[in-house]
C-alpha positions in Angstrom: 0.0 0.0 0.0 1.0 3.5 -0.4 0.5 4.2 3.1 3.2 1.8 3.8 6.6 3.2 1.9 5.0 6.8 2.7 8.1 8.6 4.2 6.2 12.3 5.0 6.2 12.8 8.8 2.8 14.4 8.9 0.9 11.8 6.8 2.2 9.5 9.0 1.1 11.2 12.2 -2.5 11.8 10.0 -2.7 7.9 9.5 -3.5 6.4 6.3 -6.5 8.4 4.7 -4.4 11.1 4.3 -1.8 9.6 2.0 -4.5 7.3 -0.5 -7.2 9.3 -2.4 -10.2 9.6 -0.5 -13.1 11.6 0.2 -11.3 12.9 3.6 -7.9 13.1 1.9 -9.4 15.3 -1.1 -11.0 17.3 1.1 -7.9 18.0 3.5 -5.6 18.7 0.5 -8.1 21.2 -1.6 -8.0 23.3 2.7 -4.5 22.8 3.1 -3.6 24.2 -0.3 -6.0 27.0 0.3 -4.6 28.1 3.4 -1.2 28.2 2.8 -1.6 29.9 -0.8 -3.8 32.4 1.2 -0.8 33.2 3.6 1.5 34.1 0.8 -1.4 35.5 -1.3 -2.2 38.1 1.7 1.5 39.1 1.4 1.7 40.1 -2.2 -1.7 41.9 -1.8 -0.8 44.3 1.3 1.7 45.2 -1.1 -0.2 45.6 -4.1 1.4 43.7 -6.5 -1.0 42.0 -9.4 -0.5 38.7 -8.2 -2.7 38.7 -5.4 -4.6 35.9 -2.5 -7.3 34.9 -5.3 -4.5 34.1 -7.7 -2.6 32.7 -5.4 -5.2 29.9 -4.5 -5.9 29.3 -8.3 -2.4 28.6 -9.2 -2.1 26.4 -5.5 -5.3 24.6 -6.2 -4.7 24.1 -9.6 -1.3 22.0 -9.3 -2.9 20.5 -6.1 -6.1 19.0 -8.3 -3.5 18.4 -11.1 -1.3 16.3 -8.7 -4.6 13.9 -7.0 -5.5 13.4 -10.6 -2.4 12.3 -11.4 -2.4 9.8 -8.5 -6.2 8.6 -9.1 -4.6 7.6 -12.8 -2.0 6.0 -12.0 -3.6 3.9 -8.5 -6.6 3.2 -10.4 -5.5 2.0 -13.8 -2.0 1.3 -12.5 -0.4 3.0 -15.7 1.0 5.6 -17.3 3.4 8.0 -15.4 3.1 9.1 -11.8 4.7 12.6 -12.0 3.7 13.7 -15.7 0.7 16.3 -15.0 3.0 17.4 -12.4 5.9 18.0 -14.9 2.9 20.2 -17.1 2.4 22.3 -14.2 5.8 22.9 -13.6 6.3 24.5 -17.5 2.9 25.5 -17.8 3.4 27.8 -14.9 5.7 30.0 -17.2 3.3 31.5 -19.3 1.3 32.7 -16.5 4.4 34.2 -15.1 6.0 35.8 -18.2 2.2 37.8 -18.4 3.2 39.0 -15.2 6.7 40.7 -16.0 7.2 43.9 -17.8 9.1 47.1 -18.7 7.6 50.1 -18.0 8.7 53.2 -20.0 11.2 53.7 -17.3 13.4 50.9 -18.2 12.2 49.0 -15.1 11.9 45.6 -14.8 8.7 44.7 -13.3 7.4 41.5 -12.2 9.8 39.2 -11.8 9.2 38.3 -8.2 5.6 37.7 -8.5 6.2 35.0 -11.5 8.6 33.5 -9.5 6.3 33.3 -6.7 3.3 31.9 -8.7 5.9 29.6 -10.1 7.2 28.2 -6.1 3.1 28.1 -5.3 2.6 25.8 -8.3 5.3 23.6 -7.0 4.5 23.9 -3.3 0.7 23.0 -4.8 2.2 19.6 -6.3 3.3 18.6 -3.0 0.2 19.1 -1.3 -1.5 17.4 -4.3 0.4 14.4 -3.9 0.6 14.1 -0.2 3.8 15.7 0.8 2.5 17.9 3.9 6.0 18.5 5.2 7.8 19.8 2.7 4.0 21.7 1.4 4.2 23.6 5.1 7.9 23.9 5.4 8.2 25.1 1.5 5.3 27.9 2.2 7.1 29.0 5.9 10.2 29.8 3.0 8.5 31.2 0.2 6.7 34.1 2.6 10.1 34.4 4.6 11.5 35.6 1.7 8.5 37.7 0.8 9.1 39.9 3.8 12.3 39.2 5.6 14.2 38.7 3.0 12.8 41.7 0.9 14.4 44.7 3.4 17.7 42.4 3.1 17.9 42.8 -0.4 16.7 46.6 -0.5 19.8 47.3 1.6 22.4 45.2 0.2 21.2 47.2 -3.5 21.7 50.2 -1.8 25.3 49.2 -0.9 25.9 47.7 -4.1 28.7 50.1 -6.3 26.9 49.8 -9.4 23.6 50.9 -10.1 21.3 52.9 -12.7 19.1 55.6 -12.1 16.4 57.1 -14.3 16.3 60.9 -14.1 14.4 63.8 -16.0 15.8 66.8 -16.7 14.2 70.0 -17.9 16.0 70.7 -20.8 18.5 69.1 -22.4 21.2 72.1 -21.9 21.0 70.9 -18.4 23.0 67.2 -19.0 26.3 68.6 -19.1 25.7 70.6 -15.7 24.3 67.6 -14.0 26.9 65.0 -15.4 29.4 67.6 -14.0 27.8 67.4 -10.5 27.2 63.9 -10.7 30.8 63.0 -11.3 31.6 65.6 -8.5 30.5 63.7 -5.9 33.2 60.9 -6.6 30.7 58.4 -8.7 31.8 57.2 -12.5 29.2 57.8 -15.6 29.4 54.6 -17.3 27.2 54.9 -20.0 23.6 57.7 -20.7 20.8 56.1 -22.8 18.0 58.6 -24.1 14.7 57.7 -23.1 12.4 58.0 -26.2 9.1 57.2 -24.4 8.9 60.4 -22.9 10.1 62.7 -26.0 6.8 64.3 -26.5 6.9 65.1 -22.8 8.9 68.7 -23.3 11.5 67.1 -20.8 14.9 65.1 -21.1 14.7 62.3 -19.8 17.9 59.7 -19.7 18.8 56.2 -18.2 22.2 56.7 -16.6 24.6 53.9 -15.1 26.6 54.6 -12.4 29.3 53.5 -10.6 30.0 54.7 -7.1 34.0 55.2 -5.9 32.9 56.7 -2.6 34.0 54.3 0.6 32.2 54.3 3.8 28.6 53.1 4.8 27.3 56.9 4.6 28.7 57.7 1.5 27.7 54.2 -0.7 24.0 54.3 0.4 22.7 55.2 -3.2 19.2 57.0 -1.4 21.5 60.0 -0.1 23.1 60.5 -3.2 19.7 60.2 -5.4 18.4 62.7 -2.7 21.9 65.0 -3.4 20.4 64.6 -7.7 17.0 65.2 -6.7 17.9 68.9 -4.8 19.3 70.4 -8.4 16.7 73.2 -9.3 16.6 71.5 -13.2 16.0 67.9 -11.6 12.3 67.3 -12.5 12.4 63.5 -11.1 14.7 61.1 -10.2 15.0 57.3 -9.0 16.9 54.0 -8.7 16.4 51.5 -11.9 15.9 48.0 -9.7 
């Protein structure tokens, strides 16, 4: 039987109905899904990213009812390949996450955690799906650790970081000389200026500059007082970090 080479710790405390497929078992996987995708879905929506709890729970449930299929094949006809819906789910999850990325007309990159979210939801869905409550729990505990914890970790180690790229607009063009001058004043190297053509019916300048900073010190690295240093110049109409 199934229940007997099941190696999961929490099916095993659960008893046997949890691991075979069974009204009580179906029912206890389409919850525990639900819940878990609804902790990381209530993440991404304080935040307001696109991605949010309903979404969340689709793309959980989804794998999850992909995975119990998968097992009623294979236990009932005894055939056919235990893991191959879930190895759909796995690259099907990709074109829901590339419609979730994009470049705004400020040369950002947008997006990119959310599909890789959806994409660690799908997966932690499969292991609920096919009775791996461990690794389900543990694997959601991670995936919303490094929703939030991780997130200000990453924030300050880009604000440390010697190279980045700012997006700046300027009132006129006859100002870039006078702000590459100051720019270059405060110690940081101007590695390369890209014109920004979205914005040329704007009436501004508007440029994508990278940077790279030569100043030493905690204080002086921090990229937020040196955008804030940009952002004082009189022709500065806006300013700000390209993550």
């Amino acid at each position: 039987m199934i229940w007997e080479i099941s190696i999961d710790p929490i099916a095993k405390w659960l008893g046997s109905w949890s691991v075979e497929i069974s009204f009580g078992s179906i029912v206890f996987r389409i919850v525990l899904a639900i819940a878990l995708s609804f902790i990381i879905g209530i993440e991404r929506s304080s935040r307001n990213h696109a991605a949010g709890v309903r979404t969340y729970i689709l793309v959980t449930l989804g794998s999850t009812i992909a995975m119990m299929t998968n097992q009623f094949i294979f236990d009932t006809f005894e055939t056919g390949d235990a893991s191959r819906l879930g190895a759909q789910v796995i690259s099907g999850i990709g074109f829901l996450g590339a419609g979730t990325i994009m470049i705004t007309s400020r040369s950002q990159i947008r997006g990119l955690t959310t599909a890789a979210g959806l994409w660690a939801s799908a997966c932690m869905g499969l292991s609920v799906g096919v009775g791996f409550y461990t690794l389900a729990i543990v694997g959601t505990a991670s995936i919303f650790l490094v929703f939030t914890i991780l997130q200000s970790l990453e924030s300050n180690l880009k604000d440390m970081s010697k190279s980045f790229t700012i997006h700046i607009e300027l009132n006129s063009t006859q100002y870039l000389k006078q702000m590459t001058n100051y720019i270059r004043s405060l110690n940081i190297v101007i590695q390369r200026i890209e014109i920004n053509t979205a914005y040329k019916e704007s009436g501004l300048a508007v440029y994508t500059i990278y940077l790279y900073n030569k100043n030493k010190g905690y204080k002086n690295m921090k990229h937020i007082a040196i955008l804030s240093a940009i952002r004082d110049l009189e022709y500065v109409n806006y300013v700000e970090e390209i993550s």
